[in-house]
Each structure stands twice: as structure tokens, then as C-alpha cells.
Backbone of each chain as ProteinMPNN parsed JSONL, in Angstrom:
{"seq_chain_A": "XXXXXXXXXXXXXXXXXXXXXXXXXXXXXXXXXXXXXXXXXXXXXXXXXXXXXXXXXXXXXXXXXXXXXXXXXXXXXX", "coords_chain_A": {"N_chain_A": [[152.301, 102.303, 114.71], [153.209, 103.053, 111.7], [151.805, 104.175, 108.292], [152.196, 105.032, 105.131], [150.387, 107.05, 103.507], [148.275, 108.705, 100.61], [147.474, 111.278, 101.11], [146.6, 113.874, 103.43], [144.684, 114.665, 105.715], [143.708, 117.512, 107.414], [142.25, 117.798, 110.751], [141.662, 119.036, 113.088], [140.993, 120.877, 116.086], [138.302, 120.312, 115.035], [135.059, 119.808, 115.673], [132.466, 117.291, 115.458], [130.24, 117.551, 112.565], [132.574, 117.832, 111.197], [135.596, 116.284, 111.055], [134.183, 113.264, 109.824], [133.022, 114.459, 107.569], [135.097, 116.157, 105.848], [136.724, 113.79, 105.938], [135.199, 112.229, 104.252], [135.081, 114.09, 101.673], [137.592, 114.487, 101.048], [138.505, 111.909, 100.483], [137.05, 111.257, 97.825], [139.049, 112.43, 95.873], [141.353, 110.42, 95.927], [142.567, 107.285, 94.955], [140.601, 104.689, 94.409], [142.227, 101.898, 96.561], [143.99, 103.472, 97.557], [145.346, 105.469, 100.527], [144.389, 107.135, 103.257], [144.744, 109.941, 105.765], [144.428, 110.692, 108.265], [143.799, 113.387, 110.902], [142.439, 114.432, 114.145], [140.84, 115.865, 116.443], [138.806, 115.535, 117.814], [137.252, 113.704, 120.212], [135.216, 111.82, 120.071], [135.82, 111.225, 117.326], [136.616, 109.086, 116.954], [135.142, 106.621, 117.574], [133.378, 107.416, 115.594], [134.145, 106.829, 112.821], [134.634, 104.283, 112.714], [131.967, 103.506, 113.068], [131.111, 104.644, 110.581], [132.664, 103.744, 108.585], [131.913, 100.937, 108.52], [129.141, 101.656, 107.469], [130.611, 102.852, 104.748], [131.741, 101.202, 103.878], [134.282, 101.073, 103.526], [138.208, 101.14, 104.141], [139.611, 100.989, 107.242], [142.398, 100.753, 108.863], [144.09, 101.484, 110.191], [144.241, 103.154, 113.728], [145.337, 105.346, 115.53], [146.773, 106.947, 118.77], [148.028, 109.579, 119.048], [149.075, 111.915, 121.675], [146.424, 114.109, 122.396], [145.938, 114.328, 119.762], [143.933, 111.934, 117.427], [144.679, 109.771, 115.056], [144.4, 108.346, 112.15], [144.257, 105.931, 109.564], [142.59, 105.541, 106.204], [141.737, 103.05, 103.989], [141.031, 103.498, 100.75], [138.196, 101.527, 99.236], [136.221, 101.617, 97.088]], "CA_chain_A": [[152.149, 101.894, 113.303], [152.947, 104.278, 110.415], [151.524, 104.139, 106.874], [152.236, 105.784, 103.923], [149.138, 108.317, 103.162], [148.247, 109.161, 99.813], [146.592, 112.742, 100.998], [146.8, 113.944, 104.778], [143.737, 115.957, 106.159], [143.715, 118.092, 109.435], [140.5, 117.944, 110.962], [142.164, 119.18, 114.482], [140.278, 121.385, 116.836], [136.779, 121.028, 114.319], [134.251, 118.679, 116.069], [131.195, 116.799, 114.992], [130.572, 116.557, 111.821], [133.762, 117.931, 110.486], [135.812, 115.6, 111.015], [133.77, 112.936, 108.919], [133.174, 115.504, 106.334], [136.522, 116.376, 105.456], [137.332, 112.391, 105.212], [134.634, 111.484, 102.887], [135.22, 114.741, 100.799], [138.715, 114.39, 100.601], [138.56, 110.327, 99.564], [136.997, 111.38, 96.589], [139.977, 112.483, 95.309], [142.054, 109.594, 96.011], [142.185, 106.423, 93.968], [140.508, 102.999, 95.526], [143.619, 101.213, 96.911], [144.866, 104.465, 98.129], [145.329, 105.664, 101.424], [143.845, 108.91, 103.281], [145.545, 109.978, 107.025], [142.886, 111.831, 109.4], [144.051, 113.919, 112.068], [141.562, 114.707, 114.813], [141.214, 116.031, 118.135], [137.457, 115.34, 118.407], [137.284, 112.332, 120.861], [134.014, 111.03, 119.368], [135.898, 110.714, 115.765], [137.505, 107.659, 117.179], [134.391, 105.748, 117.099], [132.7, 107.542, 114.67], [135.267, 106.539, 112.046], [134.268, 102.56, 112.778], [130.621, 103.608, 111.849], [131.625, 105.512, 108.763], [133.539, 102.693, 107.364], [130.551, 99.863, 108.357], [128.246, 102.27, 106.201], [130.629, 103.097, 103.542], [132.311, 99.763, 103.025], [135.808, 101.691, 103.237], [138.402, 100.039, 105.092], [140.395, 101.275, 108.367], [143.817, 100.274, 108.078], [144.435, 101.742, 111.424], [143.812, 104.388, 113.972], [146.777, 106.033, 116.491], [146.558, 108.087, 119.198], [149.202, 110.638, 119.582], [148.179, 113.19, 122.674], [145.236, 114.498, 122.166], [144.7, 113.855, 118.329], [143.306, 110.527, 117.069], [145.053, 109.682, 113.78], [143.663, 107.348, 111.197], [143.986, 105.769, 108.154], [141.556, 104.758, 105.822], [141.81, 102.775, 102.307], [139.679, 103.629, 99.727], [137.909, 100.078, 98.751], [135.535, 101.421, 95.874]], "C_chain_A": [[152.191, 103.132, 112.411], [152.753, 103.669, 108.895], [151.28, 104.671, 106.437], [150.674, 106.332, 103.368], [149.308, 108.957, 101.878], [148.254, 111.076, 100.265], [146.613, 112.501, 102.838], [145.632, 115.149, 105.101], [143.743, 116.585, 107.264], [142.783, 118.713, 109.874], [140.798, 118.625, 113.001], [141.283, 120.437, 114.818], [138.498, 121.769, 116.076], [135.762, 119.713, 114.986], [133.301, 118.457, 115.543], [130.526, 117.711, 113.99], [132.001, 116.598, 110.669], [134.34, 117.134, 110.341], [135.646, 114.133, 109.646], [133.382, 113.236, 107.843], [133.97, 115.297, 105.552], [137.321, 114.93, 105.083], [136.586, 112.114, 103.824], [134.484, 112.722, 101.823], [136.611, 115.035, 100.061], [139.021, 112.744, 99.84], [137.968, 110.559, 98.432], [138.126, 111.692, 95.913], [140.992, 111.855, 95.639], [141.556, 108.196, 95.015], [141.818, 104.972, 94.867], [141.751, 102.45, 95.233], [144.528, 102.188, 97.521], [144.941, 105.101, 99.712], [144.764, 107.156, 102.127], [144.356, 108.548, 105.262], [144.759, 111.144, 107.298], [143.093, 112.244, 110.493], [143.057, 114.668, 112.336], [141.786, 115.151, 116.529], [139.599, 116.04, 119.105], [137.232, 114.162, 119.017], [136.255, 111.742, 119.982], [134.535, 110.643, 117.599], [136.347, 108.912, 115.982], [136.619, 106.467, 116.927], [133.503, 106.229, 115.842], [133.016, 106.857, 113.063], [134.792, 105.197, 111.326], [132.94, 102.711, 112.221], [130.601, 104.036, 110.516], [131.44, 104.83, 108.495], [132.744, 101.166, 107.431], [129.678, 100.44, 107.466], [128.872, 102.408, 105.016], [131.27, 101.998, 103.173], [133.788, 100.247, 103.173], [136.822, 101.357, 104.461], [139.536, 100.517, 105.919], [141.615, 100.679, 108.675], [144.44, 100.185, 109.591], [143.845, 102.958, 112.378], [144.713, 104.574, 115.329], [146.518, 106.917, 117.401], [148.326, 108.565, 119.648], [148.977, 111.407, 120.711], [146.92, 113.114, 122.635], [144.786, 114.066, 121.064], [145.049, 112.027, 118.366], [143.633, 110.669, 115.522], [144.469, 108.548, 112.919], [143.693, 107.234, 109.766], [142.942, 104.753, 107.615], [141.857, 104.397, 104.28], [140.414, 102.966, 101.543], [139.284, 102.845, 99.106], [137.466, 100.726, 97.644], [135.46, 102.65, 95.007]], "O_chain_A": [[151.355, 104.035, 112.413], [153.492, 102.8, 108.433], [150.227, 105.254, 106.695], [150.004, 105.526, 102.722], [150.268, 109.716, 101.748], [148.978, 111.913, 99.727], [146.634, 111.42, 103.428], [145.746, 116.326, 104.757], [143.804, 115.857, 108.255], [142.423, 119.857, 109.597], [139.965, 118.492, 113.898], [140.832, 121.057, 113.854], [137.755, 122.731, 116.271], [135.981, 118.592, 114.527], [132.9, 119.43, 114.905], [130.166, 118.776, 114.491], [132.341, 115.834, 109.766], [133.997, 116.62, 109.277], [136.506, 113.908, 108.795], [133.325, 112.357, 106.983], [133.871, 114.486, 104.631], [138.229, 114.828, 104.259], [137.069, 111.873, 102.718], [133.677, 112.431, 100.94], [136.798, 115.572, 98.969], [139.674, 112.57, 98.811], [138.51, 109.801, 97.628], [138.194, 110.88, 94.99], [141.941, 112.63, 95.755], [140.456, 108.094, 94.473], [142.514, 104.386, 95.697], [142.316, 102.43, 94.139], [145.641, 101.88, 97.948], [143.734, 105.065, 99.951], [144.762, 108.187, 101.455], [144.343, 107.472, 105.86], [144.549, 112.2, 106.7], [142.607, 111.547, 111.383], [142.565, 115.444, 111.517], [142.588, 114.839, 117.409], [139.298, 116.324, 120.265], [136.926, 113.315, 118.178], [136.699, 111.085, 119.041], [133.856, 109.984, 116.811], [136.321, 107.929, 115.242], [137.002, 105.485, 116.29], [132.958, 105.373, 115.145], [132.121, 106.466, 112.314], [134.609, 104.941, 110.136], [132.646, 102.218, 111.133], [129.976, 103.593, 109.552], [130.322, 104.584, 108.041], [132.92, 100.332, 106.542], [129.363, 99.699, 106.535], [128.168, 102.205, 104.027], [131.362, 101.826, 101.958], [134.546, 99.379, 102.74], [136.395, 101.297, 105.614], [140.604, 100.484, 105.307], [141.345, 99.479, 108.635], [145.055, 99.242, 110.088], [143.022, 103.718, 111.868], [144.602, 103.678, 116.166], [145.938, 107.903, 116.946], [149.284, 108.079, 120.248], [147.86, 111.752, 120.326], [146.316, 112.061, 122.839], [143.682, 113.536, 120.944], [145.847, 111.274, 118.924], [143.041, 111.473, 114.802], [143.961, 107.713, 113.669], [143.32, 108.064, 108.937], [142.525, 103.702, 108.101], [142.163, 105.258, 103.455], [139.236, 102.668, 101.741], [139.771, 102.948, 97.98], [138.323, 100.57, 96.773], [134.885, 102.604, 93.919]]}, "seq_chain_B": "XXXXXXXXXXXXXXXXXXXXXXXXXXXXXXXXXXXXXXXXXXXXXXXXXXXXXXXXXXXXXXXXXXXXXXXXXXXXXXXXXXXXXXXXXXXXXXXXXXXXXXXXXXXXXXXXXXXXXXXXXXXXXXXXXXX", "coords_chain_B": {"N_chain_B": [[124.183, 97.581, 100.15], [121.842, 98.086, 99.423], [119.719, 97.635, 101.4], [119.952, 99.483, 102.913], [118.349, 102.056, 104.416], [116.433, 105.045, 103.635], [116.898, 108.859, 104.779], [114.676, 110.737, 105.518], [113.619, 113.766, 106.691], [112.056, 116.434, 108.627], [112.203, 119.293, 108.859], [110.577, 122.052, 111.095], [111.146, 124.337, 112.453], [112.753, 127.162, 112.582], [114.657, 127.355, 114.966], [118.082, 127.056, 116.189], [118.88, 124.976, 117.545], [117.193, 123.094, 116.395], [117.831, 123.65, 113.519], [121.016, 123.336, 113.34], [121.076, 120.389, 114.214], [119.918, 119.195, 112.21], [121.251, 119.981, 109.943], [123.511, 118.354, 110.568], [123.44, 115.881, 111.053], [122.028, 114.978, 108.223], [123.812, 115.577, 106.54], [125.551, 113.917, 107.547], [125.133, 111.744, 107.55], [124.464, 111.474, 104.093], [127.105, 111.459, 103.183], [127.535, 108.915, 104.347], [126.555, 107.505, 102.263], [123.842, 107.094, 102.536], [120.513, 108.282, 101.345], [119.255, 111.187, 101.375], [116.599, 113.604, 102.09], [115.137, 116.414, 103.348], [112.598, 117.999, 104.407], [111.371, 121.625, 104.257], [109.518, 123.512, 106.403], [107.078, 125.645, 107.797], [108.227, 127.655, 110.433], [110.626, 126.571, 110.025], [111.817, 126.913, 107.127], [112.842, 128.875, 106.746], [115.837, 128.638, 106.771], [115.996, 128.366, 104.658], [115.529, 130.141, 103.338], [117.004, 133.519, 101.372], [119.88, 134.7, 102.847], [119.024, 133.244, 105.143], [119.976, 131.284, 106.63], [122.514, 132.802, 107.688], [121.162, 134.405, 109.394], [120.369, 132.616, 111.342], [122.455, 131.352, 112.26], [123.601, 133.87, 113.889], [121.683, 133.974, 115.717], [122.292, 131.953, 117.159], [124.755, 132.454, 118.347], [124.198, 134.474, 119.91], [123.024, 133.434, 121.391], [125.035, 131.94, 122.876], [126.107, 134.083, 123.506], [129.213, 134.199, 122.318], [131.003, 133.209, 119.728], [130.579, 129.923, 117.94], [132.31, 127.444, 119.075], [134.464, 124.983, 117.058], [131.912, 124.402, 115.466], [130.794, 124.035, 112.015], [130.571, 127.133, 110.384], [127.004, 127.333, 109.682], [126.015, 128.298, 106.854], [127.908, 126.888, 105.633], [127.552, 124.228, 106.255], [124.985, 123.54, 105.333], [125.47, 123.999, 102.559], [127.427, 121.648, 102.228], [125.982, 119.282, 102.88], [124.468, 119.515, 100.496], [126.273, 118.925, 98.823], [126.591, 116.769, 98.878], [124.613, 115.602, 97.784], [122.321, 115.749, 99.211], [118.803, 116.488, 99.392], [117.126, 119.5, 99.084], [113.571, 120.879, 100.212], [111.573, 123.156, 99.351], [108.546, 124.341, 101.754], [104.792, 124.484, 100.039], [103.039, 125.633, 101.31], [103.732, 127.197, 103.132], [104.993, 128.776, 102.009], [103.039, 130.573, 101.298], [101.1, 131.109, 103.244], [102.705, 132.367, 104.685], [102.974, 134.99, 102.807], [105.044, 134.721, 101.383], [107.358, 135.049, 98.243], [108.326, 132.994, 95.513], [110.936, 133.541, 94.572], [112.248, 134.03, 96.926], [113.428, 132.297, 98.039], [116.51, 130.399, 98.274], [118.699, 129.581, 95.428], [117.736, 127.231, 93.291], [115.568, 125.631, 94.254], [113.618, 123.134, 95.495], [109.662, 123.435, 94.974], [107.759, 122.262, 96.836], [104.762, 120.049, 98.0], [102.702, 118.575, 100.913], [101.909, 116.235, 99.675], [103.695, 115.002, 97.92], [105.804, 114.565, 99.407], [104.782, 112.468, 101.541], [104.149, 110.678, 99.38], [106.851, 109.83, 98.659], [107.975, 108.858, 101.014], [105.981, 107.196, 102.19], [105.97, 104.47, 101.204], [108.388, 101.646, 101.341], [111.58, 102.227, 102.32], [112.143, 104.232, 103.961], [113.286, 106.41, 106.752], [112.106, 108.331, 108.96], [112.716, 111.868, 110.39], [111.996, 114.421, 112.845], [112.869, 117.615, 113.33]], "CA_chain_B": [[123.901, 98.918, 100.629], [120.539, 98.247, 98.586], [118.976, 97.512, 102.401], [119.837, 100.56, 103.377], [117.319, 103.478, 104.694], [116.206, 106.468, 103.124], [116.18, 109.409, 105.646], [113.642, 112.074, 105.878], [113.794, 114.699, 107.628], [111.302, 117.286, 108.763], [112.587, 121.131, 109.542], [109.713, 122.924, 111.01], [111.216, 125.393, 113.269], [114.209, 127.751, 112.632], [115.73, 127.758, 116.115], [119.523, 126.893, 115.883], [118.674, 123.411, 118.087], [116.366, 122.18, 115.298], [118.589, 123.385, 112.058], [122.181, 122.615, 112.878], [121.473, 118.748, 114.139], [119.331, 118.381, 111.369], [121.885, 120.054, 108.789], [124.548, 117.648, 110.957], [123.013, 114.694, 110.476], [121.746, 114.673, 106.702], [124.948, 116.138, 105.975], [127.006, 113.006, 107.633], [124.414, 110.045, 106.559], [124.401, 111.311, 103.075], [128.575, 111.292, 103.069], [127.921, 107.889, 104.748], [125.858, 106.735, 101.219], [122.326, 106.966, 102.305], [120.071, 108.871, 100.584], [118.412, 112.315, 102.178], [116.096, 114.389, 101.679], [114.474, 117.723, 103.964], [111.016, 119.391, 103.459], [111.353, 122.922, 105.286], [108.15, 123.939, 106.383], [106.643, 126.556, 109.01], [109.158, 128.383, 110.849], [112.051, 125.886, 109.057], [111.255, 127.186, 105.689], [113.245, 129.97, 107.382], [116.698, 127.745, 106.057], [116.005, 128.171, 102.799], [115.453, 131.894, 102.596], [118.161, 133.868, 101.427], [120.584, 135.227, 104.605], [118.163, 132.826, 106.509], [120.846, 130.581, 107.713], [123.126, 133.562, 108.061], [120.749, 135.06, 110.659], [119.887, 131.186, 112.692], [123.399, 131.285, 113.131], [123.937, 134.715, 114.471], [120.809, 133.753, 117.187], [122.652, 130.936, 118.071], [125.963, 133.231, 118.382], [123.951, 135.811, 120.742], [122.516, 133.021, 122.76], [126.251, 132.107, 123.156], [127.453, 134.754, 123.44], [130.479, 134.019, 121.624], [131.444, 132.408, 118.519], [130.345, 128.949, 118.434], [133.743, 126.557, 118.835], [134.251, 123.555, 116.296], [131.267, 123.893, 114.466], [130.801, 124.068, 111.112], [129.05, 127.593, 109.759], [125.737, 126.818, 109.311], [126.187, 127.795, 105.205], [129.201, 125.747, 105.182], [127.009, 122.723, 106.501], [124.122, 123.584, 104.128], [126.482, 123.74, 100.966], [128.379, 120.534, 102.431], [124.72, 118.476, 102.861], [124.141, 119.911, 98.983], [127.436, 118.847, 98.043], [127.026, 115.24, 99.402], [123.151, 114.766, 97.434], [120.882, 115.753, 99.766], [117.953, 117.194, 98.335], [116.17, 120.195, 100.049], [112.403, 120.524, 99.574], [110.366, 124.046, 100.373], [106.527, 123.475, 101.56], [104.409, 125.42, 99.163], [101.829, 126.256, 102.014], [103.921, 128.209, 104.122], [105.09, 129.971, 101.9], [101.736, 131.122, 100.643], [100.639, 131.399, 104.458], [103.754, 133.644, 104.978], [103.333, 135.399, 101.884], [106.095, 135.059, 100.654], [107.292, 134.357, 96.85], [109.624, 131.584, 95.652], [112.111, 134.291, 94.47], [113.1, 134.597, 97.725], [114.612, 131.066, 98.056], [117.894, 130.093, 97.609], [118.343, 129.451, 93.78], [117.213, 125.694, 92.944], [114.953, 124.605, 95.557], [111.828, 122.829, 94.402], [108.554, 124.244, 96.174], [106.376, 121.288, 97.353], [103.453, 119.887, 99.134], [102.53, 117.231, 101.386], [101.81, 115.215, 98.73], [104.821, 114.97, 97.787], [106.913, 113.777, 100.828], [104.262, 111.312, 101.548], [104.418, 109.709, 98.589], [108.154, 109.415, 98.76], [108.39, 107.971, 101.996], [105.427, 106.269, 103.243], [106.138, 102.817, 101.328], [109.351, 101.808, 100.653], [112.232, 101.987, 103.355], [112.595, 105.388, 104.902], [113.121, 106.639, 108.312], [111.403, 110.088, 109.319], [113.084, 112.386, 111.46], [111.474, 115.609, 112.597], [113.306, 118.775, 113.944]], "C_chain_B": [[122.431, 99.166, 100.423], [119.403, 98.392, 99.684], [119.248, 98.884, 103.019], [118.846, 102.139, 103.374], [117.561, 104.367, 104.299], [116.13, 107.116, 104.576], [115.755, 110.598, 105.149], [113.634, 112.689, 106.641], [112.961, 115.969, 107.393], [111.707, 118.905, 109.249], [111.57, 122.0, 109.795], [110.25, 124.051, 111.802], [113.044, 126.233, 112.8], [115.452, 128.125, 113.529], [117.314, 126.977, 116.06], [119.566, 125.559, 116.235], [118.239, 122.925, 116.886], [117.203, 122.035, 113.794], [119.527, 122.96, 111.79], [121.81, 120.724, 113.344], [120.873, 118.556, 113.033], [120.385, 118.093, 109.571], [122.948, 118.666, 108.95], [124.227, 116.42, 110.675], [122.563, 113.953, 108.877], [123.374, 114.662, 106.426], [126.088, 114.799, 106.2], [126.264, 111.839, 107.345], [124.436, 110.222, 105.039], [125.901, 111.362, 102.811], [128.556, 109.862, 103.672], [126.767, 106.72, 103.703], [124.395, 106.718, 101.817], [121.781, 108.266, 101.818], [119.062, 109.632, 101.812], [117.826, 112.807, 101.62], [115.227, 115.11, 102.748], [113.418, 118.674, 103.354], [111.64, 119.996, 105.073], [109.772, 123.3, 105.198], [108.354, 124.47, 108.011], [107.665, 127.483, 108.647], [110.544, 127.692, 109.929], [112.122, 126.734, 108.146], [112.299, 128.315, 105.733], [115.01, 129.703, 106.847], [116.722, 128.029, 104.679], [115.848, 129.562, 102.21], [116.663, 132.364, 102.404], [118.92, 134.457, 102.095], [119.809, 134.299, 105.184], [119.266, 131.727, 107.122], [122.191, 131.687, 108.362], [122.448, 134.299, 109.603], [120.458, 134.012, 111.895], [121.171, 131.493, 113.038], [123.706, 132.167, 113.896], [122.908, 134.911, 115.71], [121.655, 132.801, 117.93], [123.981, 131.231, 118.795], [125.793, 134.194, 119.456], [123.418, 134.901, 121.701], [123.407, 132.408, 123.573], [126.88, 132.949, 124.078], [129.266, 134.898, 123.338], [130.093, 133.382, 120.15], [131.666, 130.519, 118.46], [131.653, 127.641, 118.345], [133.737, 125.239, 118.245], [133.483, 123.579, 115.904], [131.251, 124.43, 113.488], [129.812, 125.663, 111.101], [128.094, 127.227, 109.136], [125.491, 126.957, 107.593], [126.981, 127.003, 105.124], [128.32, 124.084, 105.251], [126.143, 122.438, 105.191], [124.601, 123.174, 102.937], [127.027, 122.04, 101.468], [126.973, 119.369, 102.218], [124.879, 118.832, 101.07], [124.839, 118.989, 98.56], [127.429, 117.116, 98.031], [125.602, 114.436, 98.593], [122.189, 114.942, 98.114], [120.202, 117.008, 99.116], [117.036, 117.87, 99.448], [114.616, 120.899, 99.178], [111.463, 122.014, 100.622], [108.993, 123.568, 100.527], [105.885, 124.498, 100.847], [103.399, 126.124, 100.518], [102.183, 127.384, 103.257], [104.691, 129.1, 103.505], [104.445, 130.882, 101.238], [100.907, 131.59, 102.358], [101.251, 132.653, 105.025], [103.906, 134.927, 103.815], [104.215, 135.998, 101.529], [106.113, 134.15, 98.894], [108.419, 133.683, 96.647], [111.062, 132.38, 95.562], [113.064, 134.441, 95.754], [113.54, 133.418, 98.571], [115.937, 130.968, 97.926], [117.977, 129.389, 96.289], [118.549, 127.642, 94.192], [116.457, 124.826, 94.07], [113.445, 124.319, 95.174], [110.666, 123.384, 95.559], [107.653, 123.003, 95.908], [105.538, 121.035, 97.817], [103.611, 118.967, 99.697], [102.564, 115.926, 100.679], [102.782, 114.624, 98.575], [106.153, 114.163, 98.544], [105.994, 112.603, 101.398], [103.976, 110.279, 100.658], [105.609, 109.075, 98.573], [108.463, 108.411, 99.615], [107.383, 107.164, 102.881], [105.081, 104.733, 102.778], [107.924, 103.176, 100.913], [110.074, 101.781, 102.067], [113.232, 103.093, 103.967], [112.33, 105.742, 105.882], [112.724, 108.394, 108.179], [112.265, 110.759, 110.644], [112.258, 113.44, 111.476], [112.271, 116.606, 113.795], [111.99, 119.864, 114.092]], "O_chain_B": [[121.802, 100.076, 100.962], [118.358, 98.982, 99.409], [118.358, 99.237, 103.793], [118.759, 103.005, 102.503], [118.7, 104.828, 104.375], [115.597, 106.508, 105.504], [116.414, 111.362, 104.444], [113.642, 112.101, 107.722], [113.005, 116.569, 106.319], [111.158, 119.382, 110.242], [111.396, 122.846, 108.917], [109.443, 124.977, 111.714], [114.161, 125.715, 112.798], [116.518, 128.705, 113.318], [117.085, 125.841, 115.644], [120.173, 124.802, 115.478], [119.057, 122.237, 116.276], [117.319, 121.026, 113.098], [119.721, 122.345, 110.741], [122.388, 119.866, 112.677], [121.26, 117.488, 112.56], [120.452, 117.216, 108.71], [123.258, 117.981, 107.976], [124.966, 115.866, 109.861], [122.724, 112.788, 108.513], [123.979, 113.636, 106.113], [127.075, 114.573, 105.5], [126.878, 110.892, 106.853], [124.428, 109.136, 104.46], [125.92, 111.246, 101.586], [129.678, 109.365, 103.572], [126.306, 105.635, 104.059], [123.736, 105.955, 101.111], [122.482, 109.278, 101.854], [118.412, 109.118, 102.722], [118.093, 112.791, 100.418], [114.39, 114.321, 103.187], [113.323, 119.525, 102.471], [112.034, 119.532, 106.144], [109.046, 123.355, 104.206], [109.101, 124.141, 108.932], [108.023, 127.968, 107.574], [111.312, 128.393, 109.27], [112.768, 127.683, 108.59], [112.644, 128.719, 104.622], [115.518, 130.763, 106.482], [117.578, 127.821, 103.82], [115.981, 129.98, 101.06], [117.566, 131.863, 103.075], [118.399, 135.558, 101.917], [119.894, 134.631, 106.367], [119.144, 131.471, 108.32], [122.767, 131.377, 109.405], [123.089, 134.616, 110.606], [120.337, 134.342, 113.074], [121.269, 131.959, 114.174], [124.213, 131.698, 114.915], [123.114, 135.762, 116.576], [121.739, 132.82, 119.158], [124.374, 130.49, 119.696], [126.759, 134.751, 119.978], [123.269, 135.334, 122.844], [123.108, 132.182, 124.745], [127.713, 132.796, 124.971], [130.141, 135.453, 124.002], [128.969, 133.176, 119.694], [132.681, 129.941, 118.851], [131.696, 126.982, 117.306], [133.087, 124.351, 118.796], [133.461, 122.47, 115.372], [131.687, 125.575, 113.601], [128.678, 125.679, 111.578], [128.228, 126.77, 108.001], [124.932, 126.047, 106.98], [126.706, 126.133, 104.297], [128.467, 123.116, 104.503], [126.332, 121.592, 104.317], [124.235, 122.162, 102.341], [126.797, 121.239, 100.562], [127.091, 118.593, 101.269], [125.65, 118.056, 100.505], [124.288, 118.109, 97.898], [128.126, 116.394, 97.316], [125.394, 113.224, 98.631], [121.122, 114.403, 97.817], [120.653, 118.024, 98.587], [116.418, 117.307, 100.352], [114.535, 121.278, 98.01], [110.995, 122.052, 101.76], [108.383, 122.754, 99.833], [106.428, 125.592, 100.998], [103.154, 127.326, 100.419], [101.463, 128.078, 103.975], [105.12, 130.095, 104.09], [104.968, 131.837, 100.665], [100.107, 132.525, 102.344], [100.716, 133.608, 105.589], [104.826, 135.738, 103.913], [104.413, 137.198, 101.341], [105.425, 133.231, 98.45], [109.387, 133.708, 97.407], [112.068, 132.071, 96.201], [114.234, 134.824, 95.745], [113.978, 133.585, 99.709], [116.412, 131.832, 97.188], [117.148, 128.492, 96.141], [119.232, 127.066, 95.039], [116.711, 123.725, 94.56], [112.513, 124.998, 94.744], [110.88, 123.658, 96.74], [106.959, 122.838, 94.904], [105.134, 122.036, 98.407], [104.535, 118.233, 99.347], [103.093, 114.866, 101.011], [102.855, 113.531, 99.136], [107.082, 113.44, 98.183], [106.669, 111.641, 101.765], [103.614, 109.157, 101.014], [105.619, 107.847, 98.484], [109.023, 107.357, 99.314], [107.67, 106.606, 103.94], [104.363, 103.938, 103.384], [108.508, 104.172, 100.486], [109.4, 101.384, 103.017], [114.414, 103.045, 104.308], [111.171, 105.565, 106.257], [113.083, 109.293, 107.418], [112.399, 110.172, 111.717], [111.665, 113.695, 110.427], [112.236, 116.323, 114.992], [112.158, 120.966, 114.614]]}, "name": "protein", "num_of_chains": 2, "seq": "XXXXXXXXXXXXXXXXXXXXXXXXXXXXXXXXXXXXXXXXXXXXXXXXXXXXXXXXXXXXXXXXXXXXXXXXXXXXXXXXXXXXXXXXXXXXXXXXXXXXXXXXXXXXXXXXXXXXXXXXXXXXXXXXXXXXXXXXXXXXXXXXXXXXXXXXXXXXXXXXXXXXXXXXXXXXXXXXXXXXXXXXXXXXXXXXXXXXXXXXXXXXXXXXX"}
């Protein structure tokens, strides 16, 4: 599955809590309805991601694995 | 979200175990909308001095020995927790025990008491952690 990504972050070789960091500091500067693309190579982002987006309400569109990284997009609901 | 928990969090010790999960955790519940807040007290208090997270990390770097891989520098976390709303809280009694003076905080950090953090969180719907 590929989808168009407002903003593309690369969270690759930074583990726990980077990862989630770098998403919810970069979705601020996107517009709700917009898209954000999260490259990772921290296994644990894969589920962490799913908790995020149950706490922040923000909505997972998808999530890819390529190799090693764990790609993901997330829409910005609010 | 309105059901959602306050967390609290206790920092009494400055060893590298106790400061980065605690920075790691405020730092990714308050990016995940709940509301934080950290009293430093004792040895913690040690966080809030100025270089004092510069030197936790460089213990935790020698007990390494190396350069710690994938994590965040420990200012980078600090500033990133800041950056996200969490609110850090010195204890006034240690640093009158340690005599030390507020000057030698990191600029804007309120100096509190017990009082203080037990009023906050012992009605109402916050969780306590303690490092």
C-alpha cells in the first residue's frame, strides 16, 4: 500500500521514545486531514504506534514493513 | 479524553535508571495528551541543576562504556518533555538540606513543597509513579 504523505519523518536507527516523539512533533505542523509517513527501525514502534493513536484519537491509515524499517502513516484527525 | 489520568511522577534519585525512564515516559504520555507533571527531590533534584543532566548522562556513558545507541540525550529528552507541557517541580527541602540556592536551577522551575504535589494529586484522577 502506498499513500501520499504530506511530511515524511526518519526515525531510523533512534529507539524508544524517538520514534513517537518525532511523530507527534512533526503532526503539529501538518493540517488535520493530512497525512504524516514514519519510518522506523525500532521493532516496538510497530505496536507502539496503535497505542499512540488510541490515546491521541489520530488515525493509522496504514503501517508497511519494508526490511527492517516499519513504515506508517498516520492522518491527522484534530 | 476528559477520563483520562493525570501522571505524577516522583524523581528522587539521579542514577541514569531512575532519570531517563522517567524523562521517557512523561515525555511520551504528555505527546500522547495526558497531562504530567515531576517533583525532583533528594538525589533527583540533581535533573534540574544546571549541567546536572549533562553529567547523569556521562555516568551512564562510563557505566557503558560507550556512547549510549538510539537514545535520546538526556537534554534533548528534558527539552522534548518541556516542549510537550510537562511541568517540572523542584522540592524546596532539599534544596535547603543540600544547601543549595534556587539560582542554581535551570531558569523557570518553580521550587515547591509537599504540600503542593499532594494537593494536586491526591483527589482527582492521577496516577503516581516514583523513580
Amino acid at each position: 500500500m502506498r499513500i501520499k504523505a504530506k511530511l515524511v519523518v526518519d526515525a531510523r536507527g533512534m529507539m524508544c521514545p524517538y520514534p513517537i516523539m518525532l511523530l507527534s512533533l512533526n503532526l503539529k505542523s501538518i493540517s488535520p486531514g493530512e497525512v504524516i509517513e514514519v519510518r522506523a527501525t525500532d521493532p516496538a514502534f510497530e505496536i507502539d504506534i496503535v497505542s499512540w493513536a488510541n490515546s491521541t484519537g489520530h488515525e493509522i491509515l496504514g503501517v508497511n514493513k519494508e526490511g527492517d524499517e516499519i513504515v506508517a502513516y498516520v492522518k491527522r484527525v484534530k | 479524553m476528559s477520563s483520562q489520568p493525570n501522571l505524577a511522577i516522583i524523581v528522587r534519585s539521579d542514577r541514569p535508571e531512575s532519570v531517563y525512564p522517567a524523562l521517557i515516559l512523561a515525555s511520551t504520555a504528555a505527546s500522547m495528551g495526558v497531562k504530567v507533571e515531576i517533583f525532583f527531590t533528594f538525589y533527583g533534584l540533581k535533573a534540574l541543576i544546571k549541567g546536572g543532566v549533562e553529567d547523569i548522562e556521562a555516568k551512564f556513558k562510563e557505566s557503558l562504556g560507550g556512547e549510549p545507541r538510539g537514545v535520546p540525550p538526556l537534554k534533548d529528552l528534558l527539552n522534548m518533555a518541556k516542549s510537550f507541557g510537562v511541568e517540572l517541580y523542584a522540592c524546596s527541602t532539599t534544596l535547603e538540606a543540600m544547601g543549595l540556592k534556587e539560582n542554581i536551577l535551570l531558569e523557570g522551575i518553580p521550587v515547591v513543597g509537599a504540600a503542593t504535589f499532594v494537593n494536586r494529586h491526591i483527589q482527582g484522577n492521577s496516577r503516581i509513579l516514583i523513580f
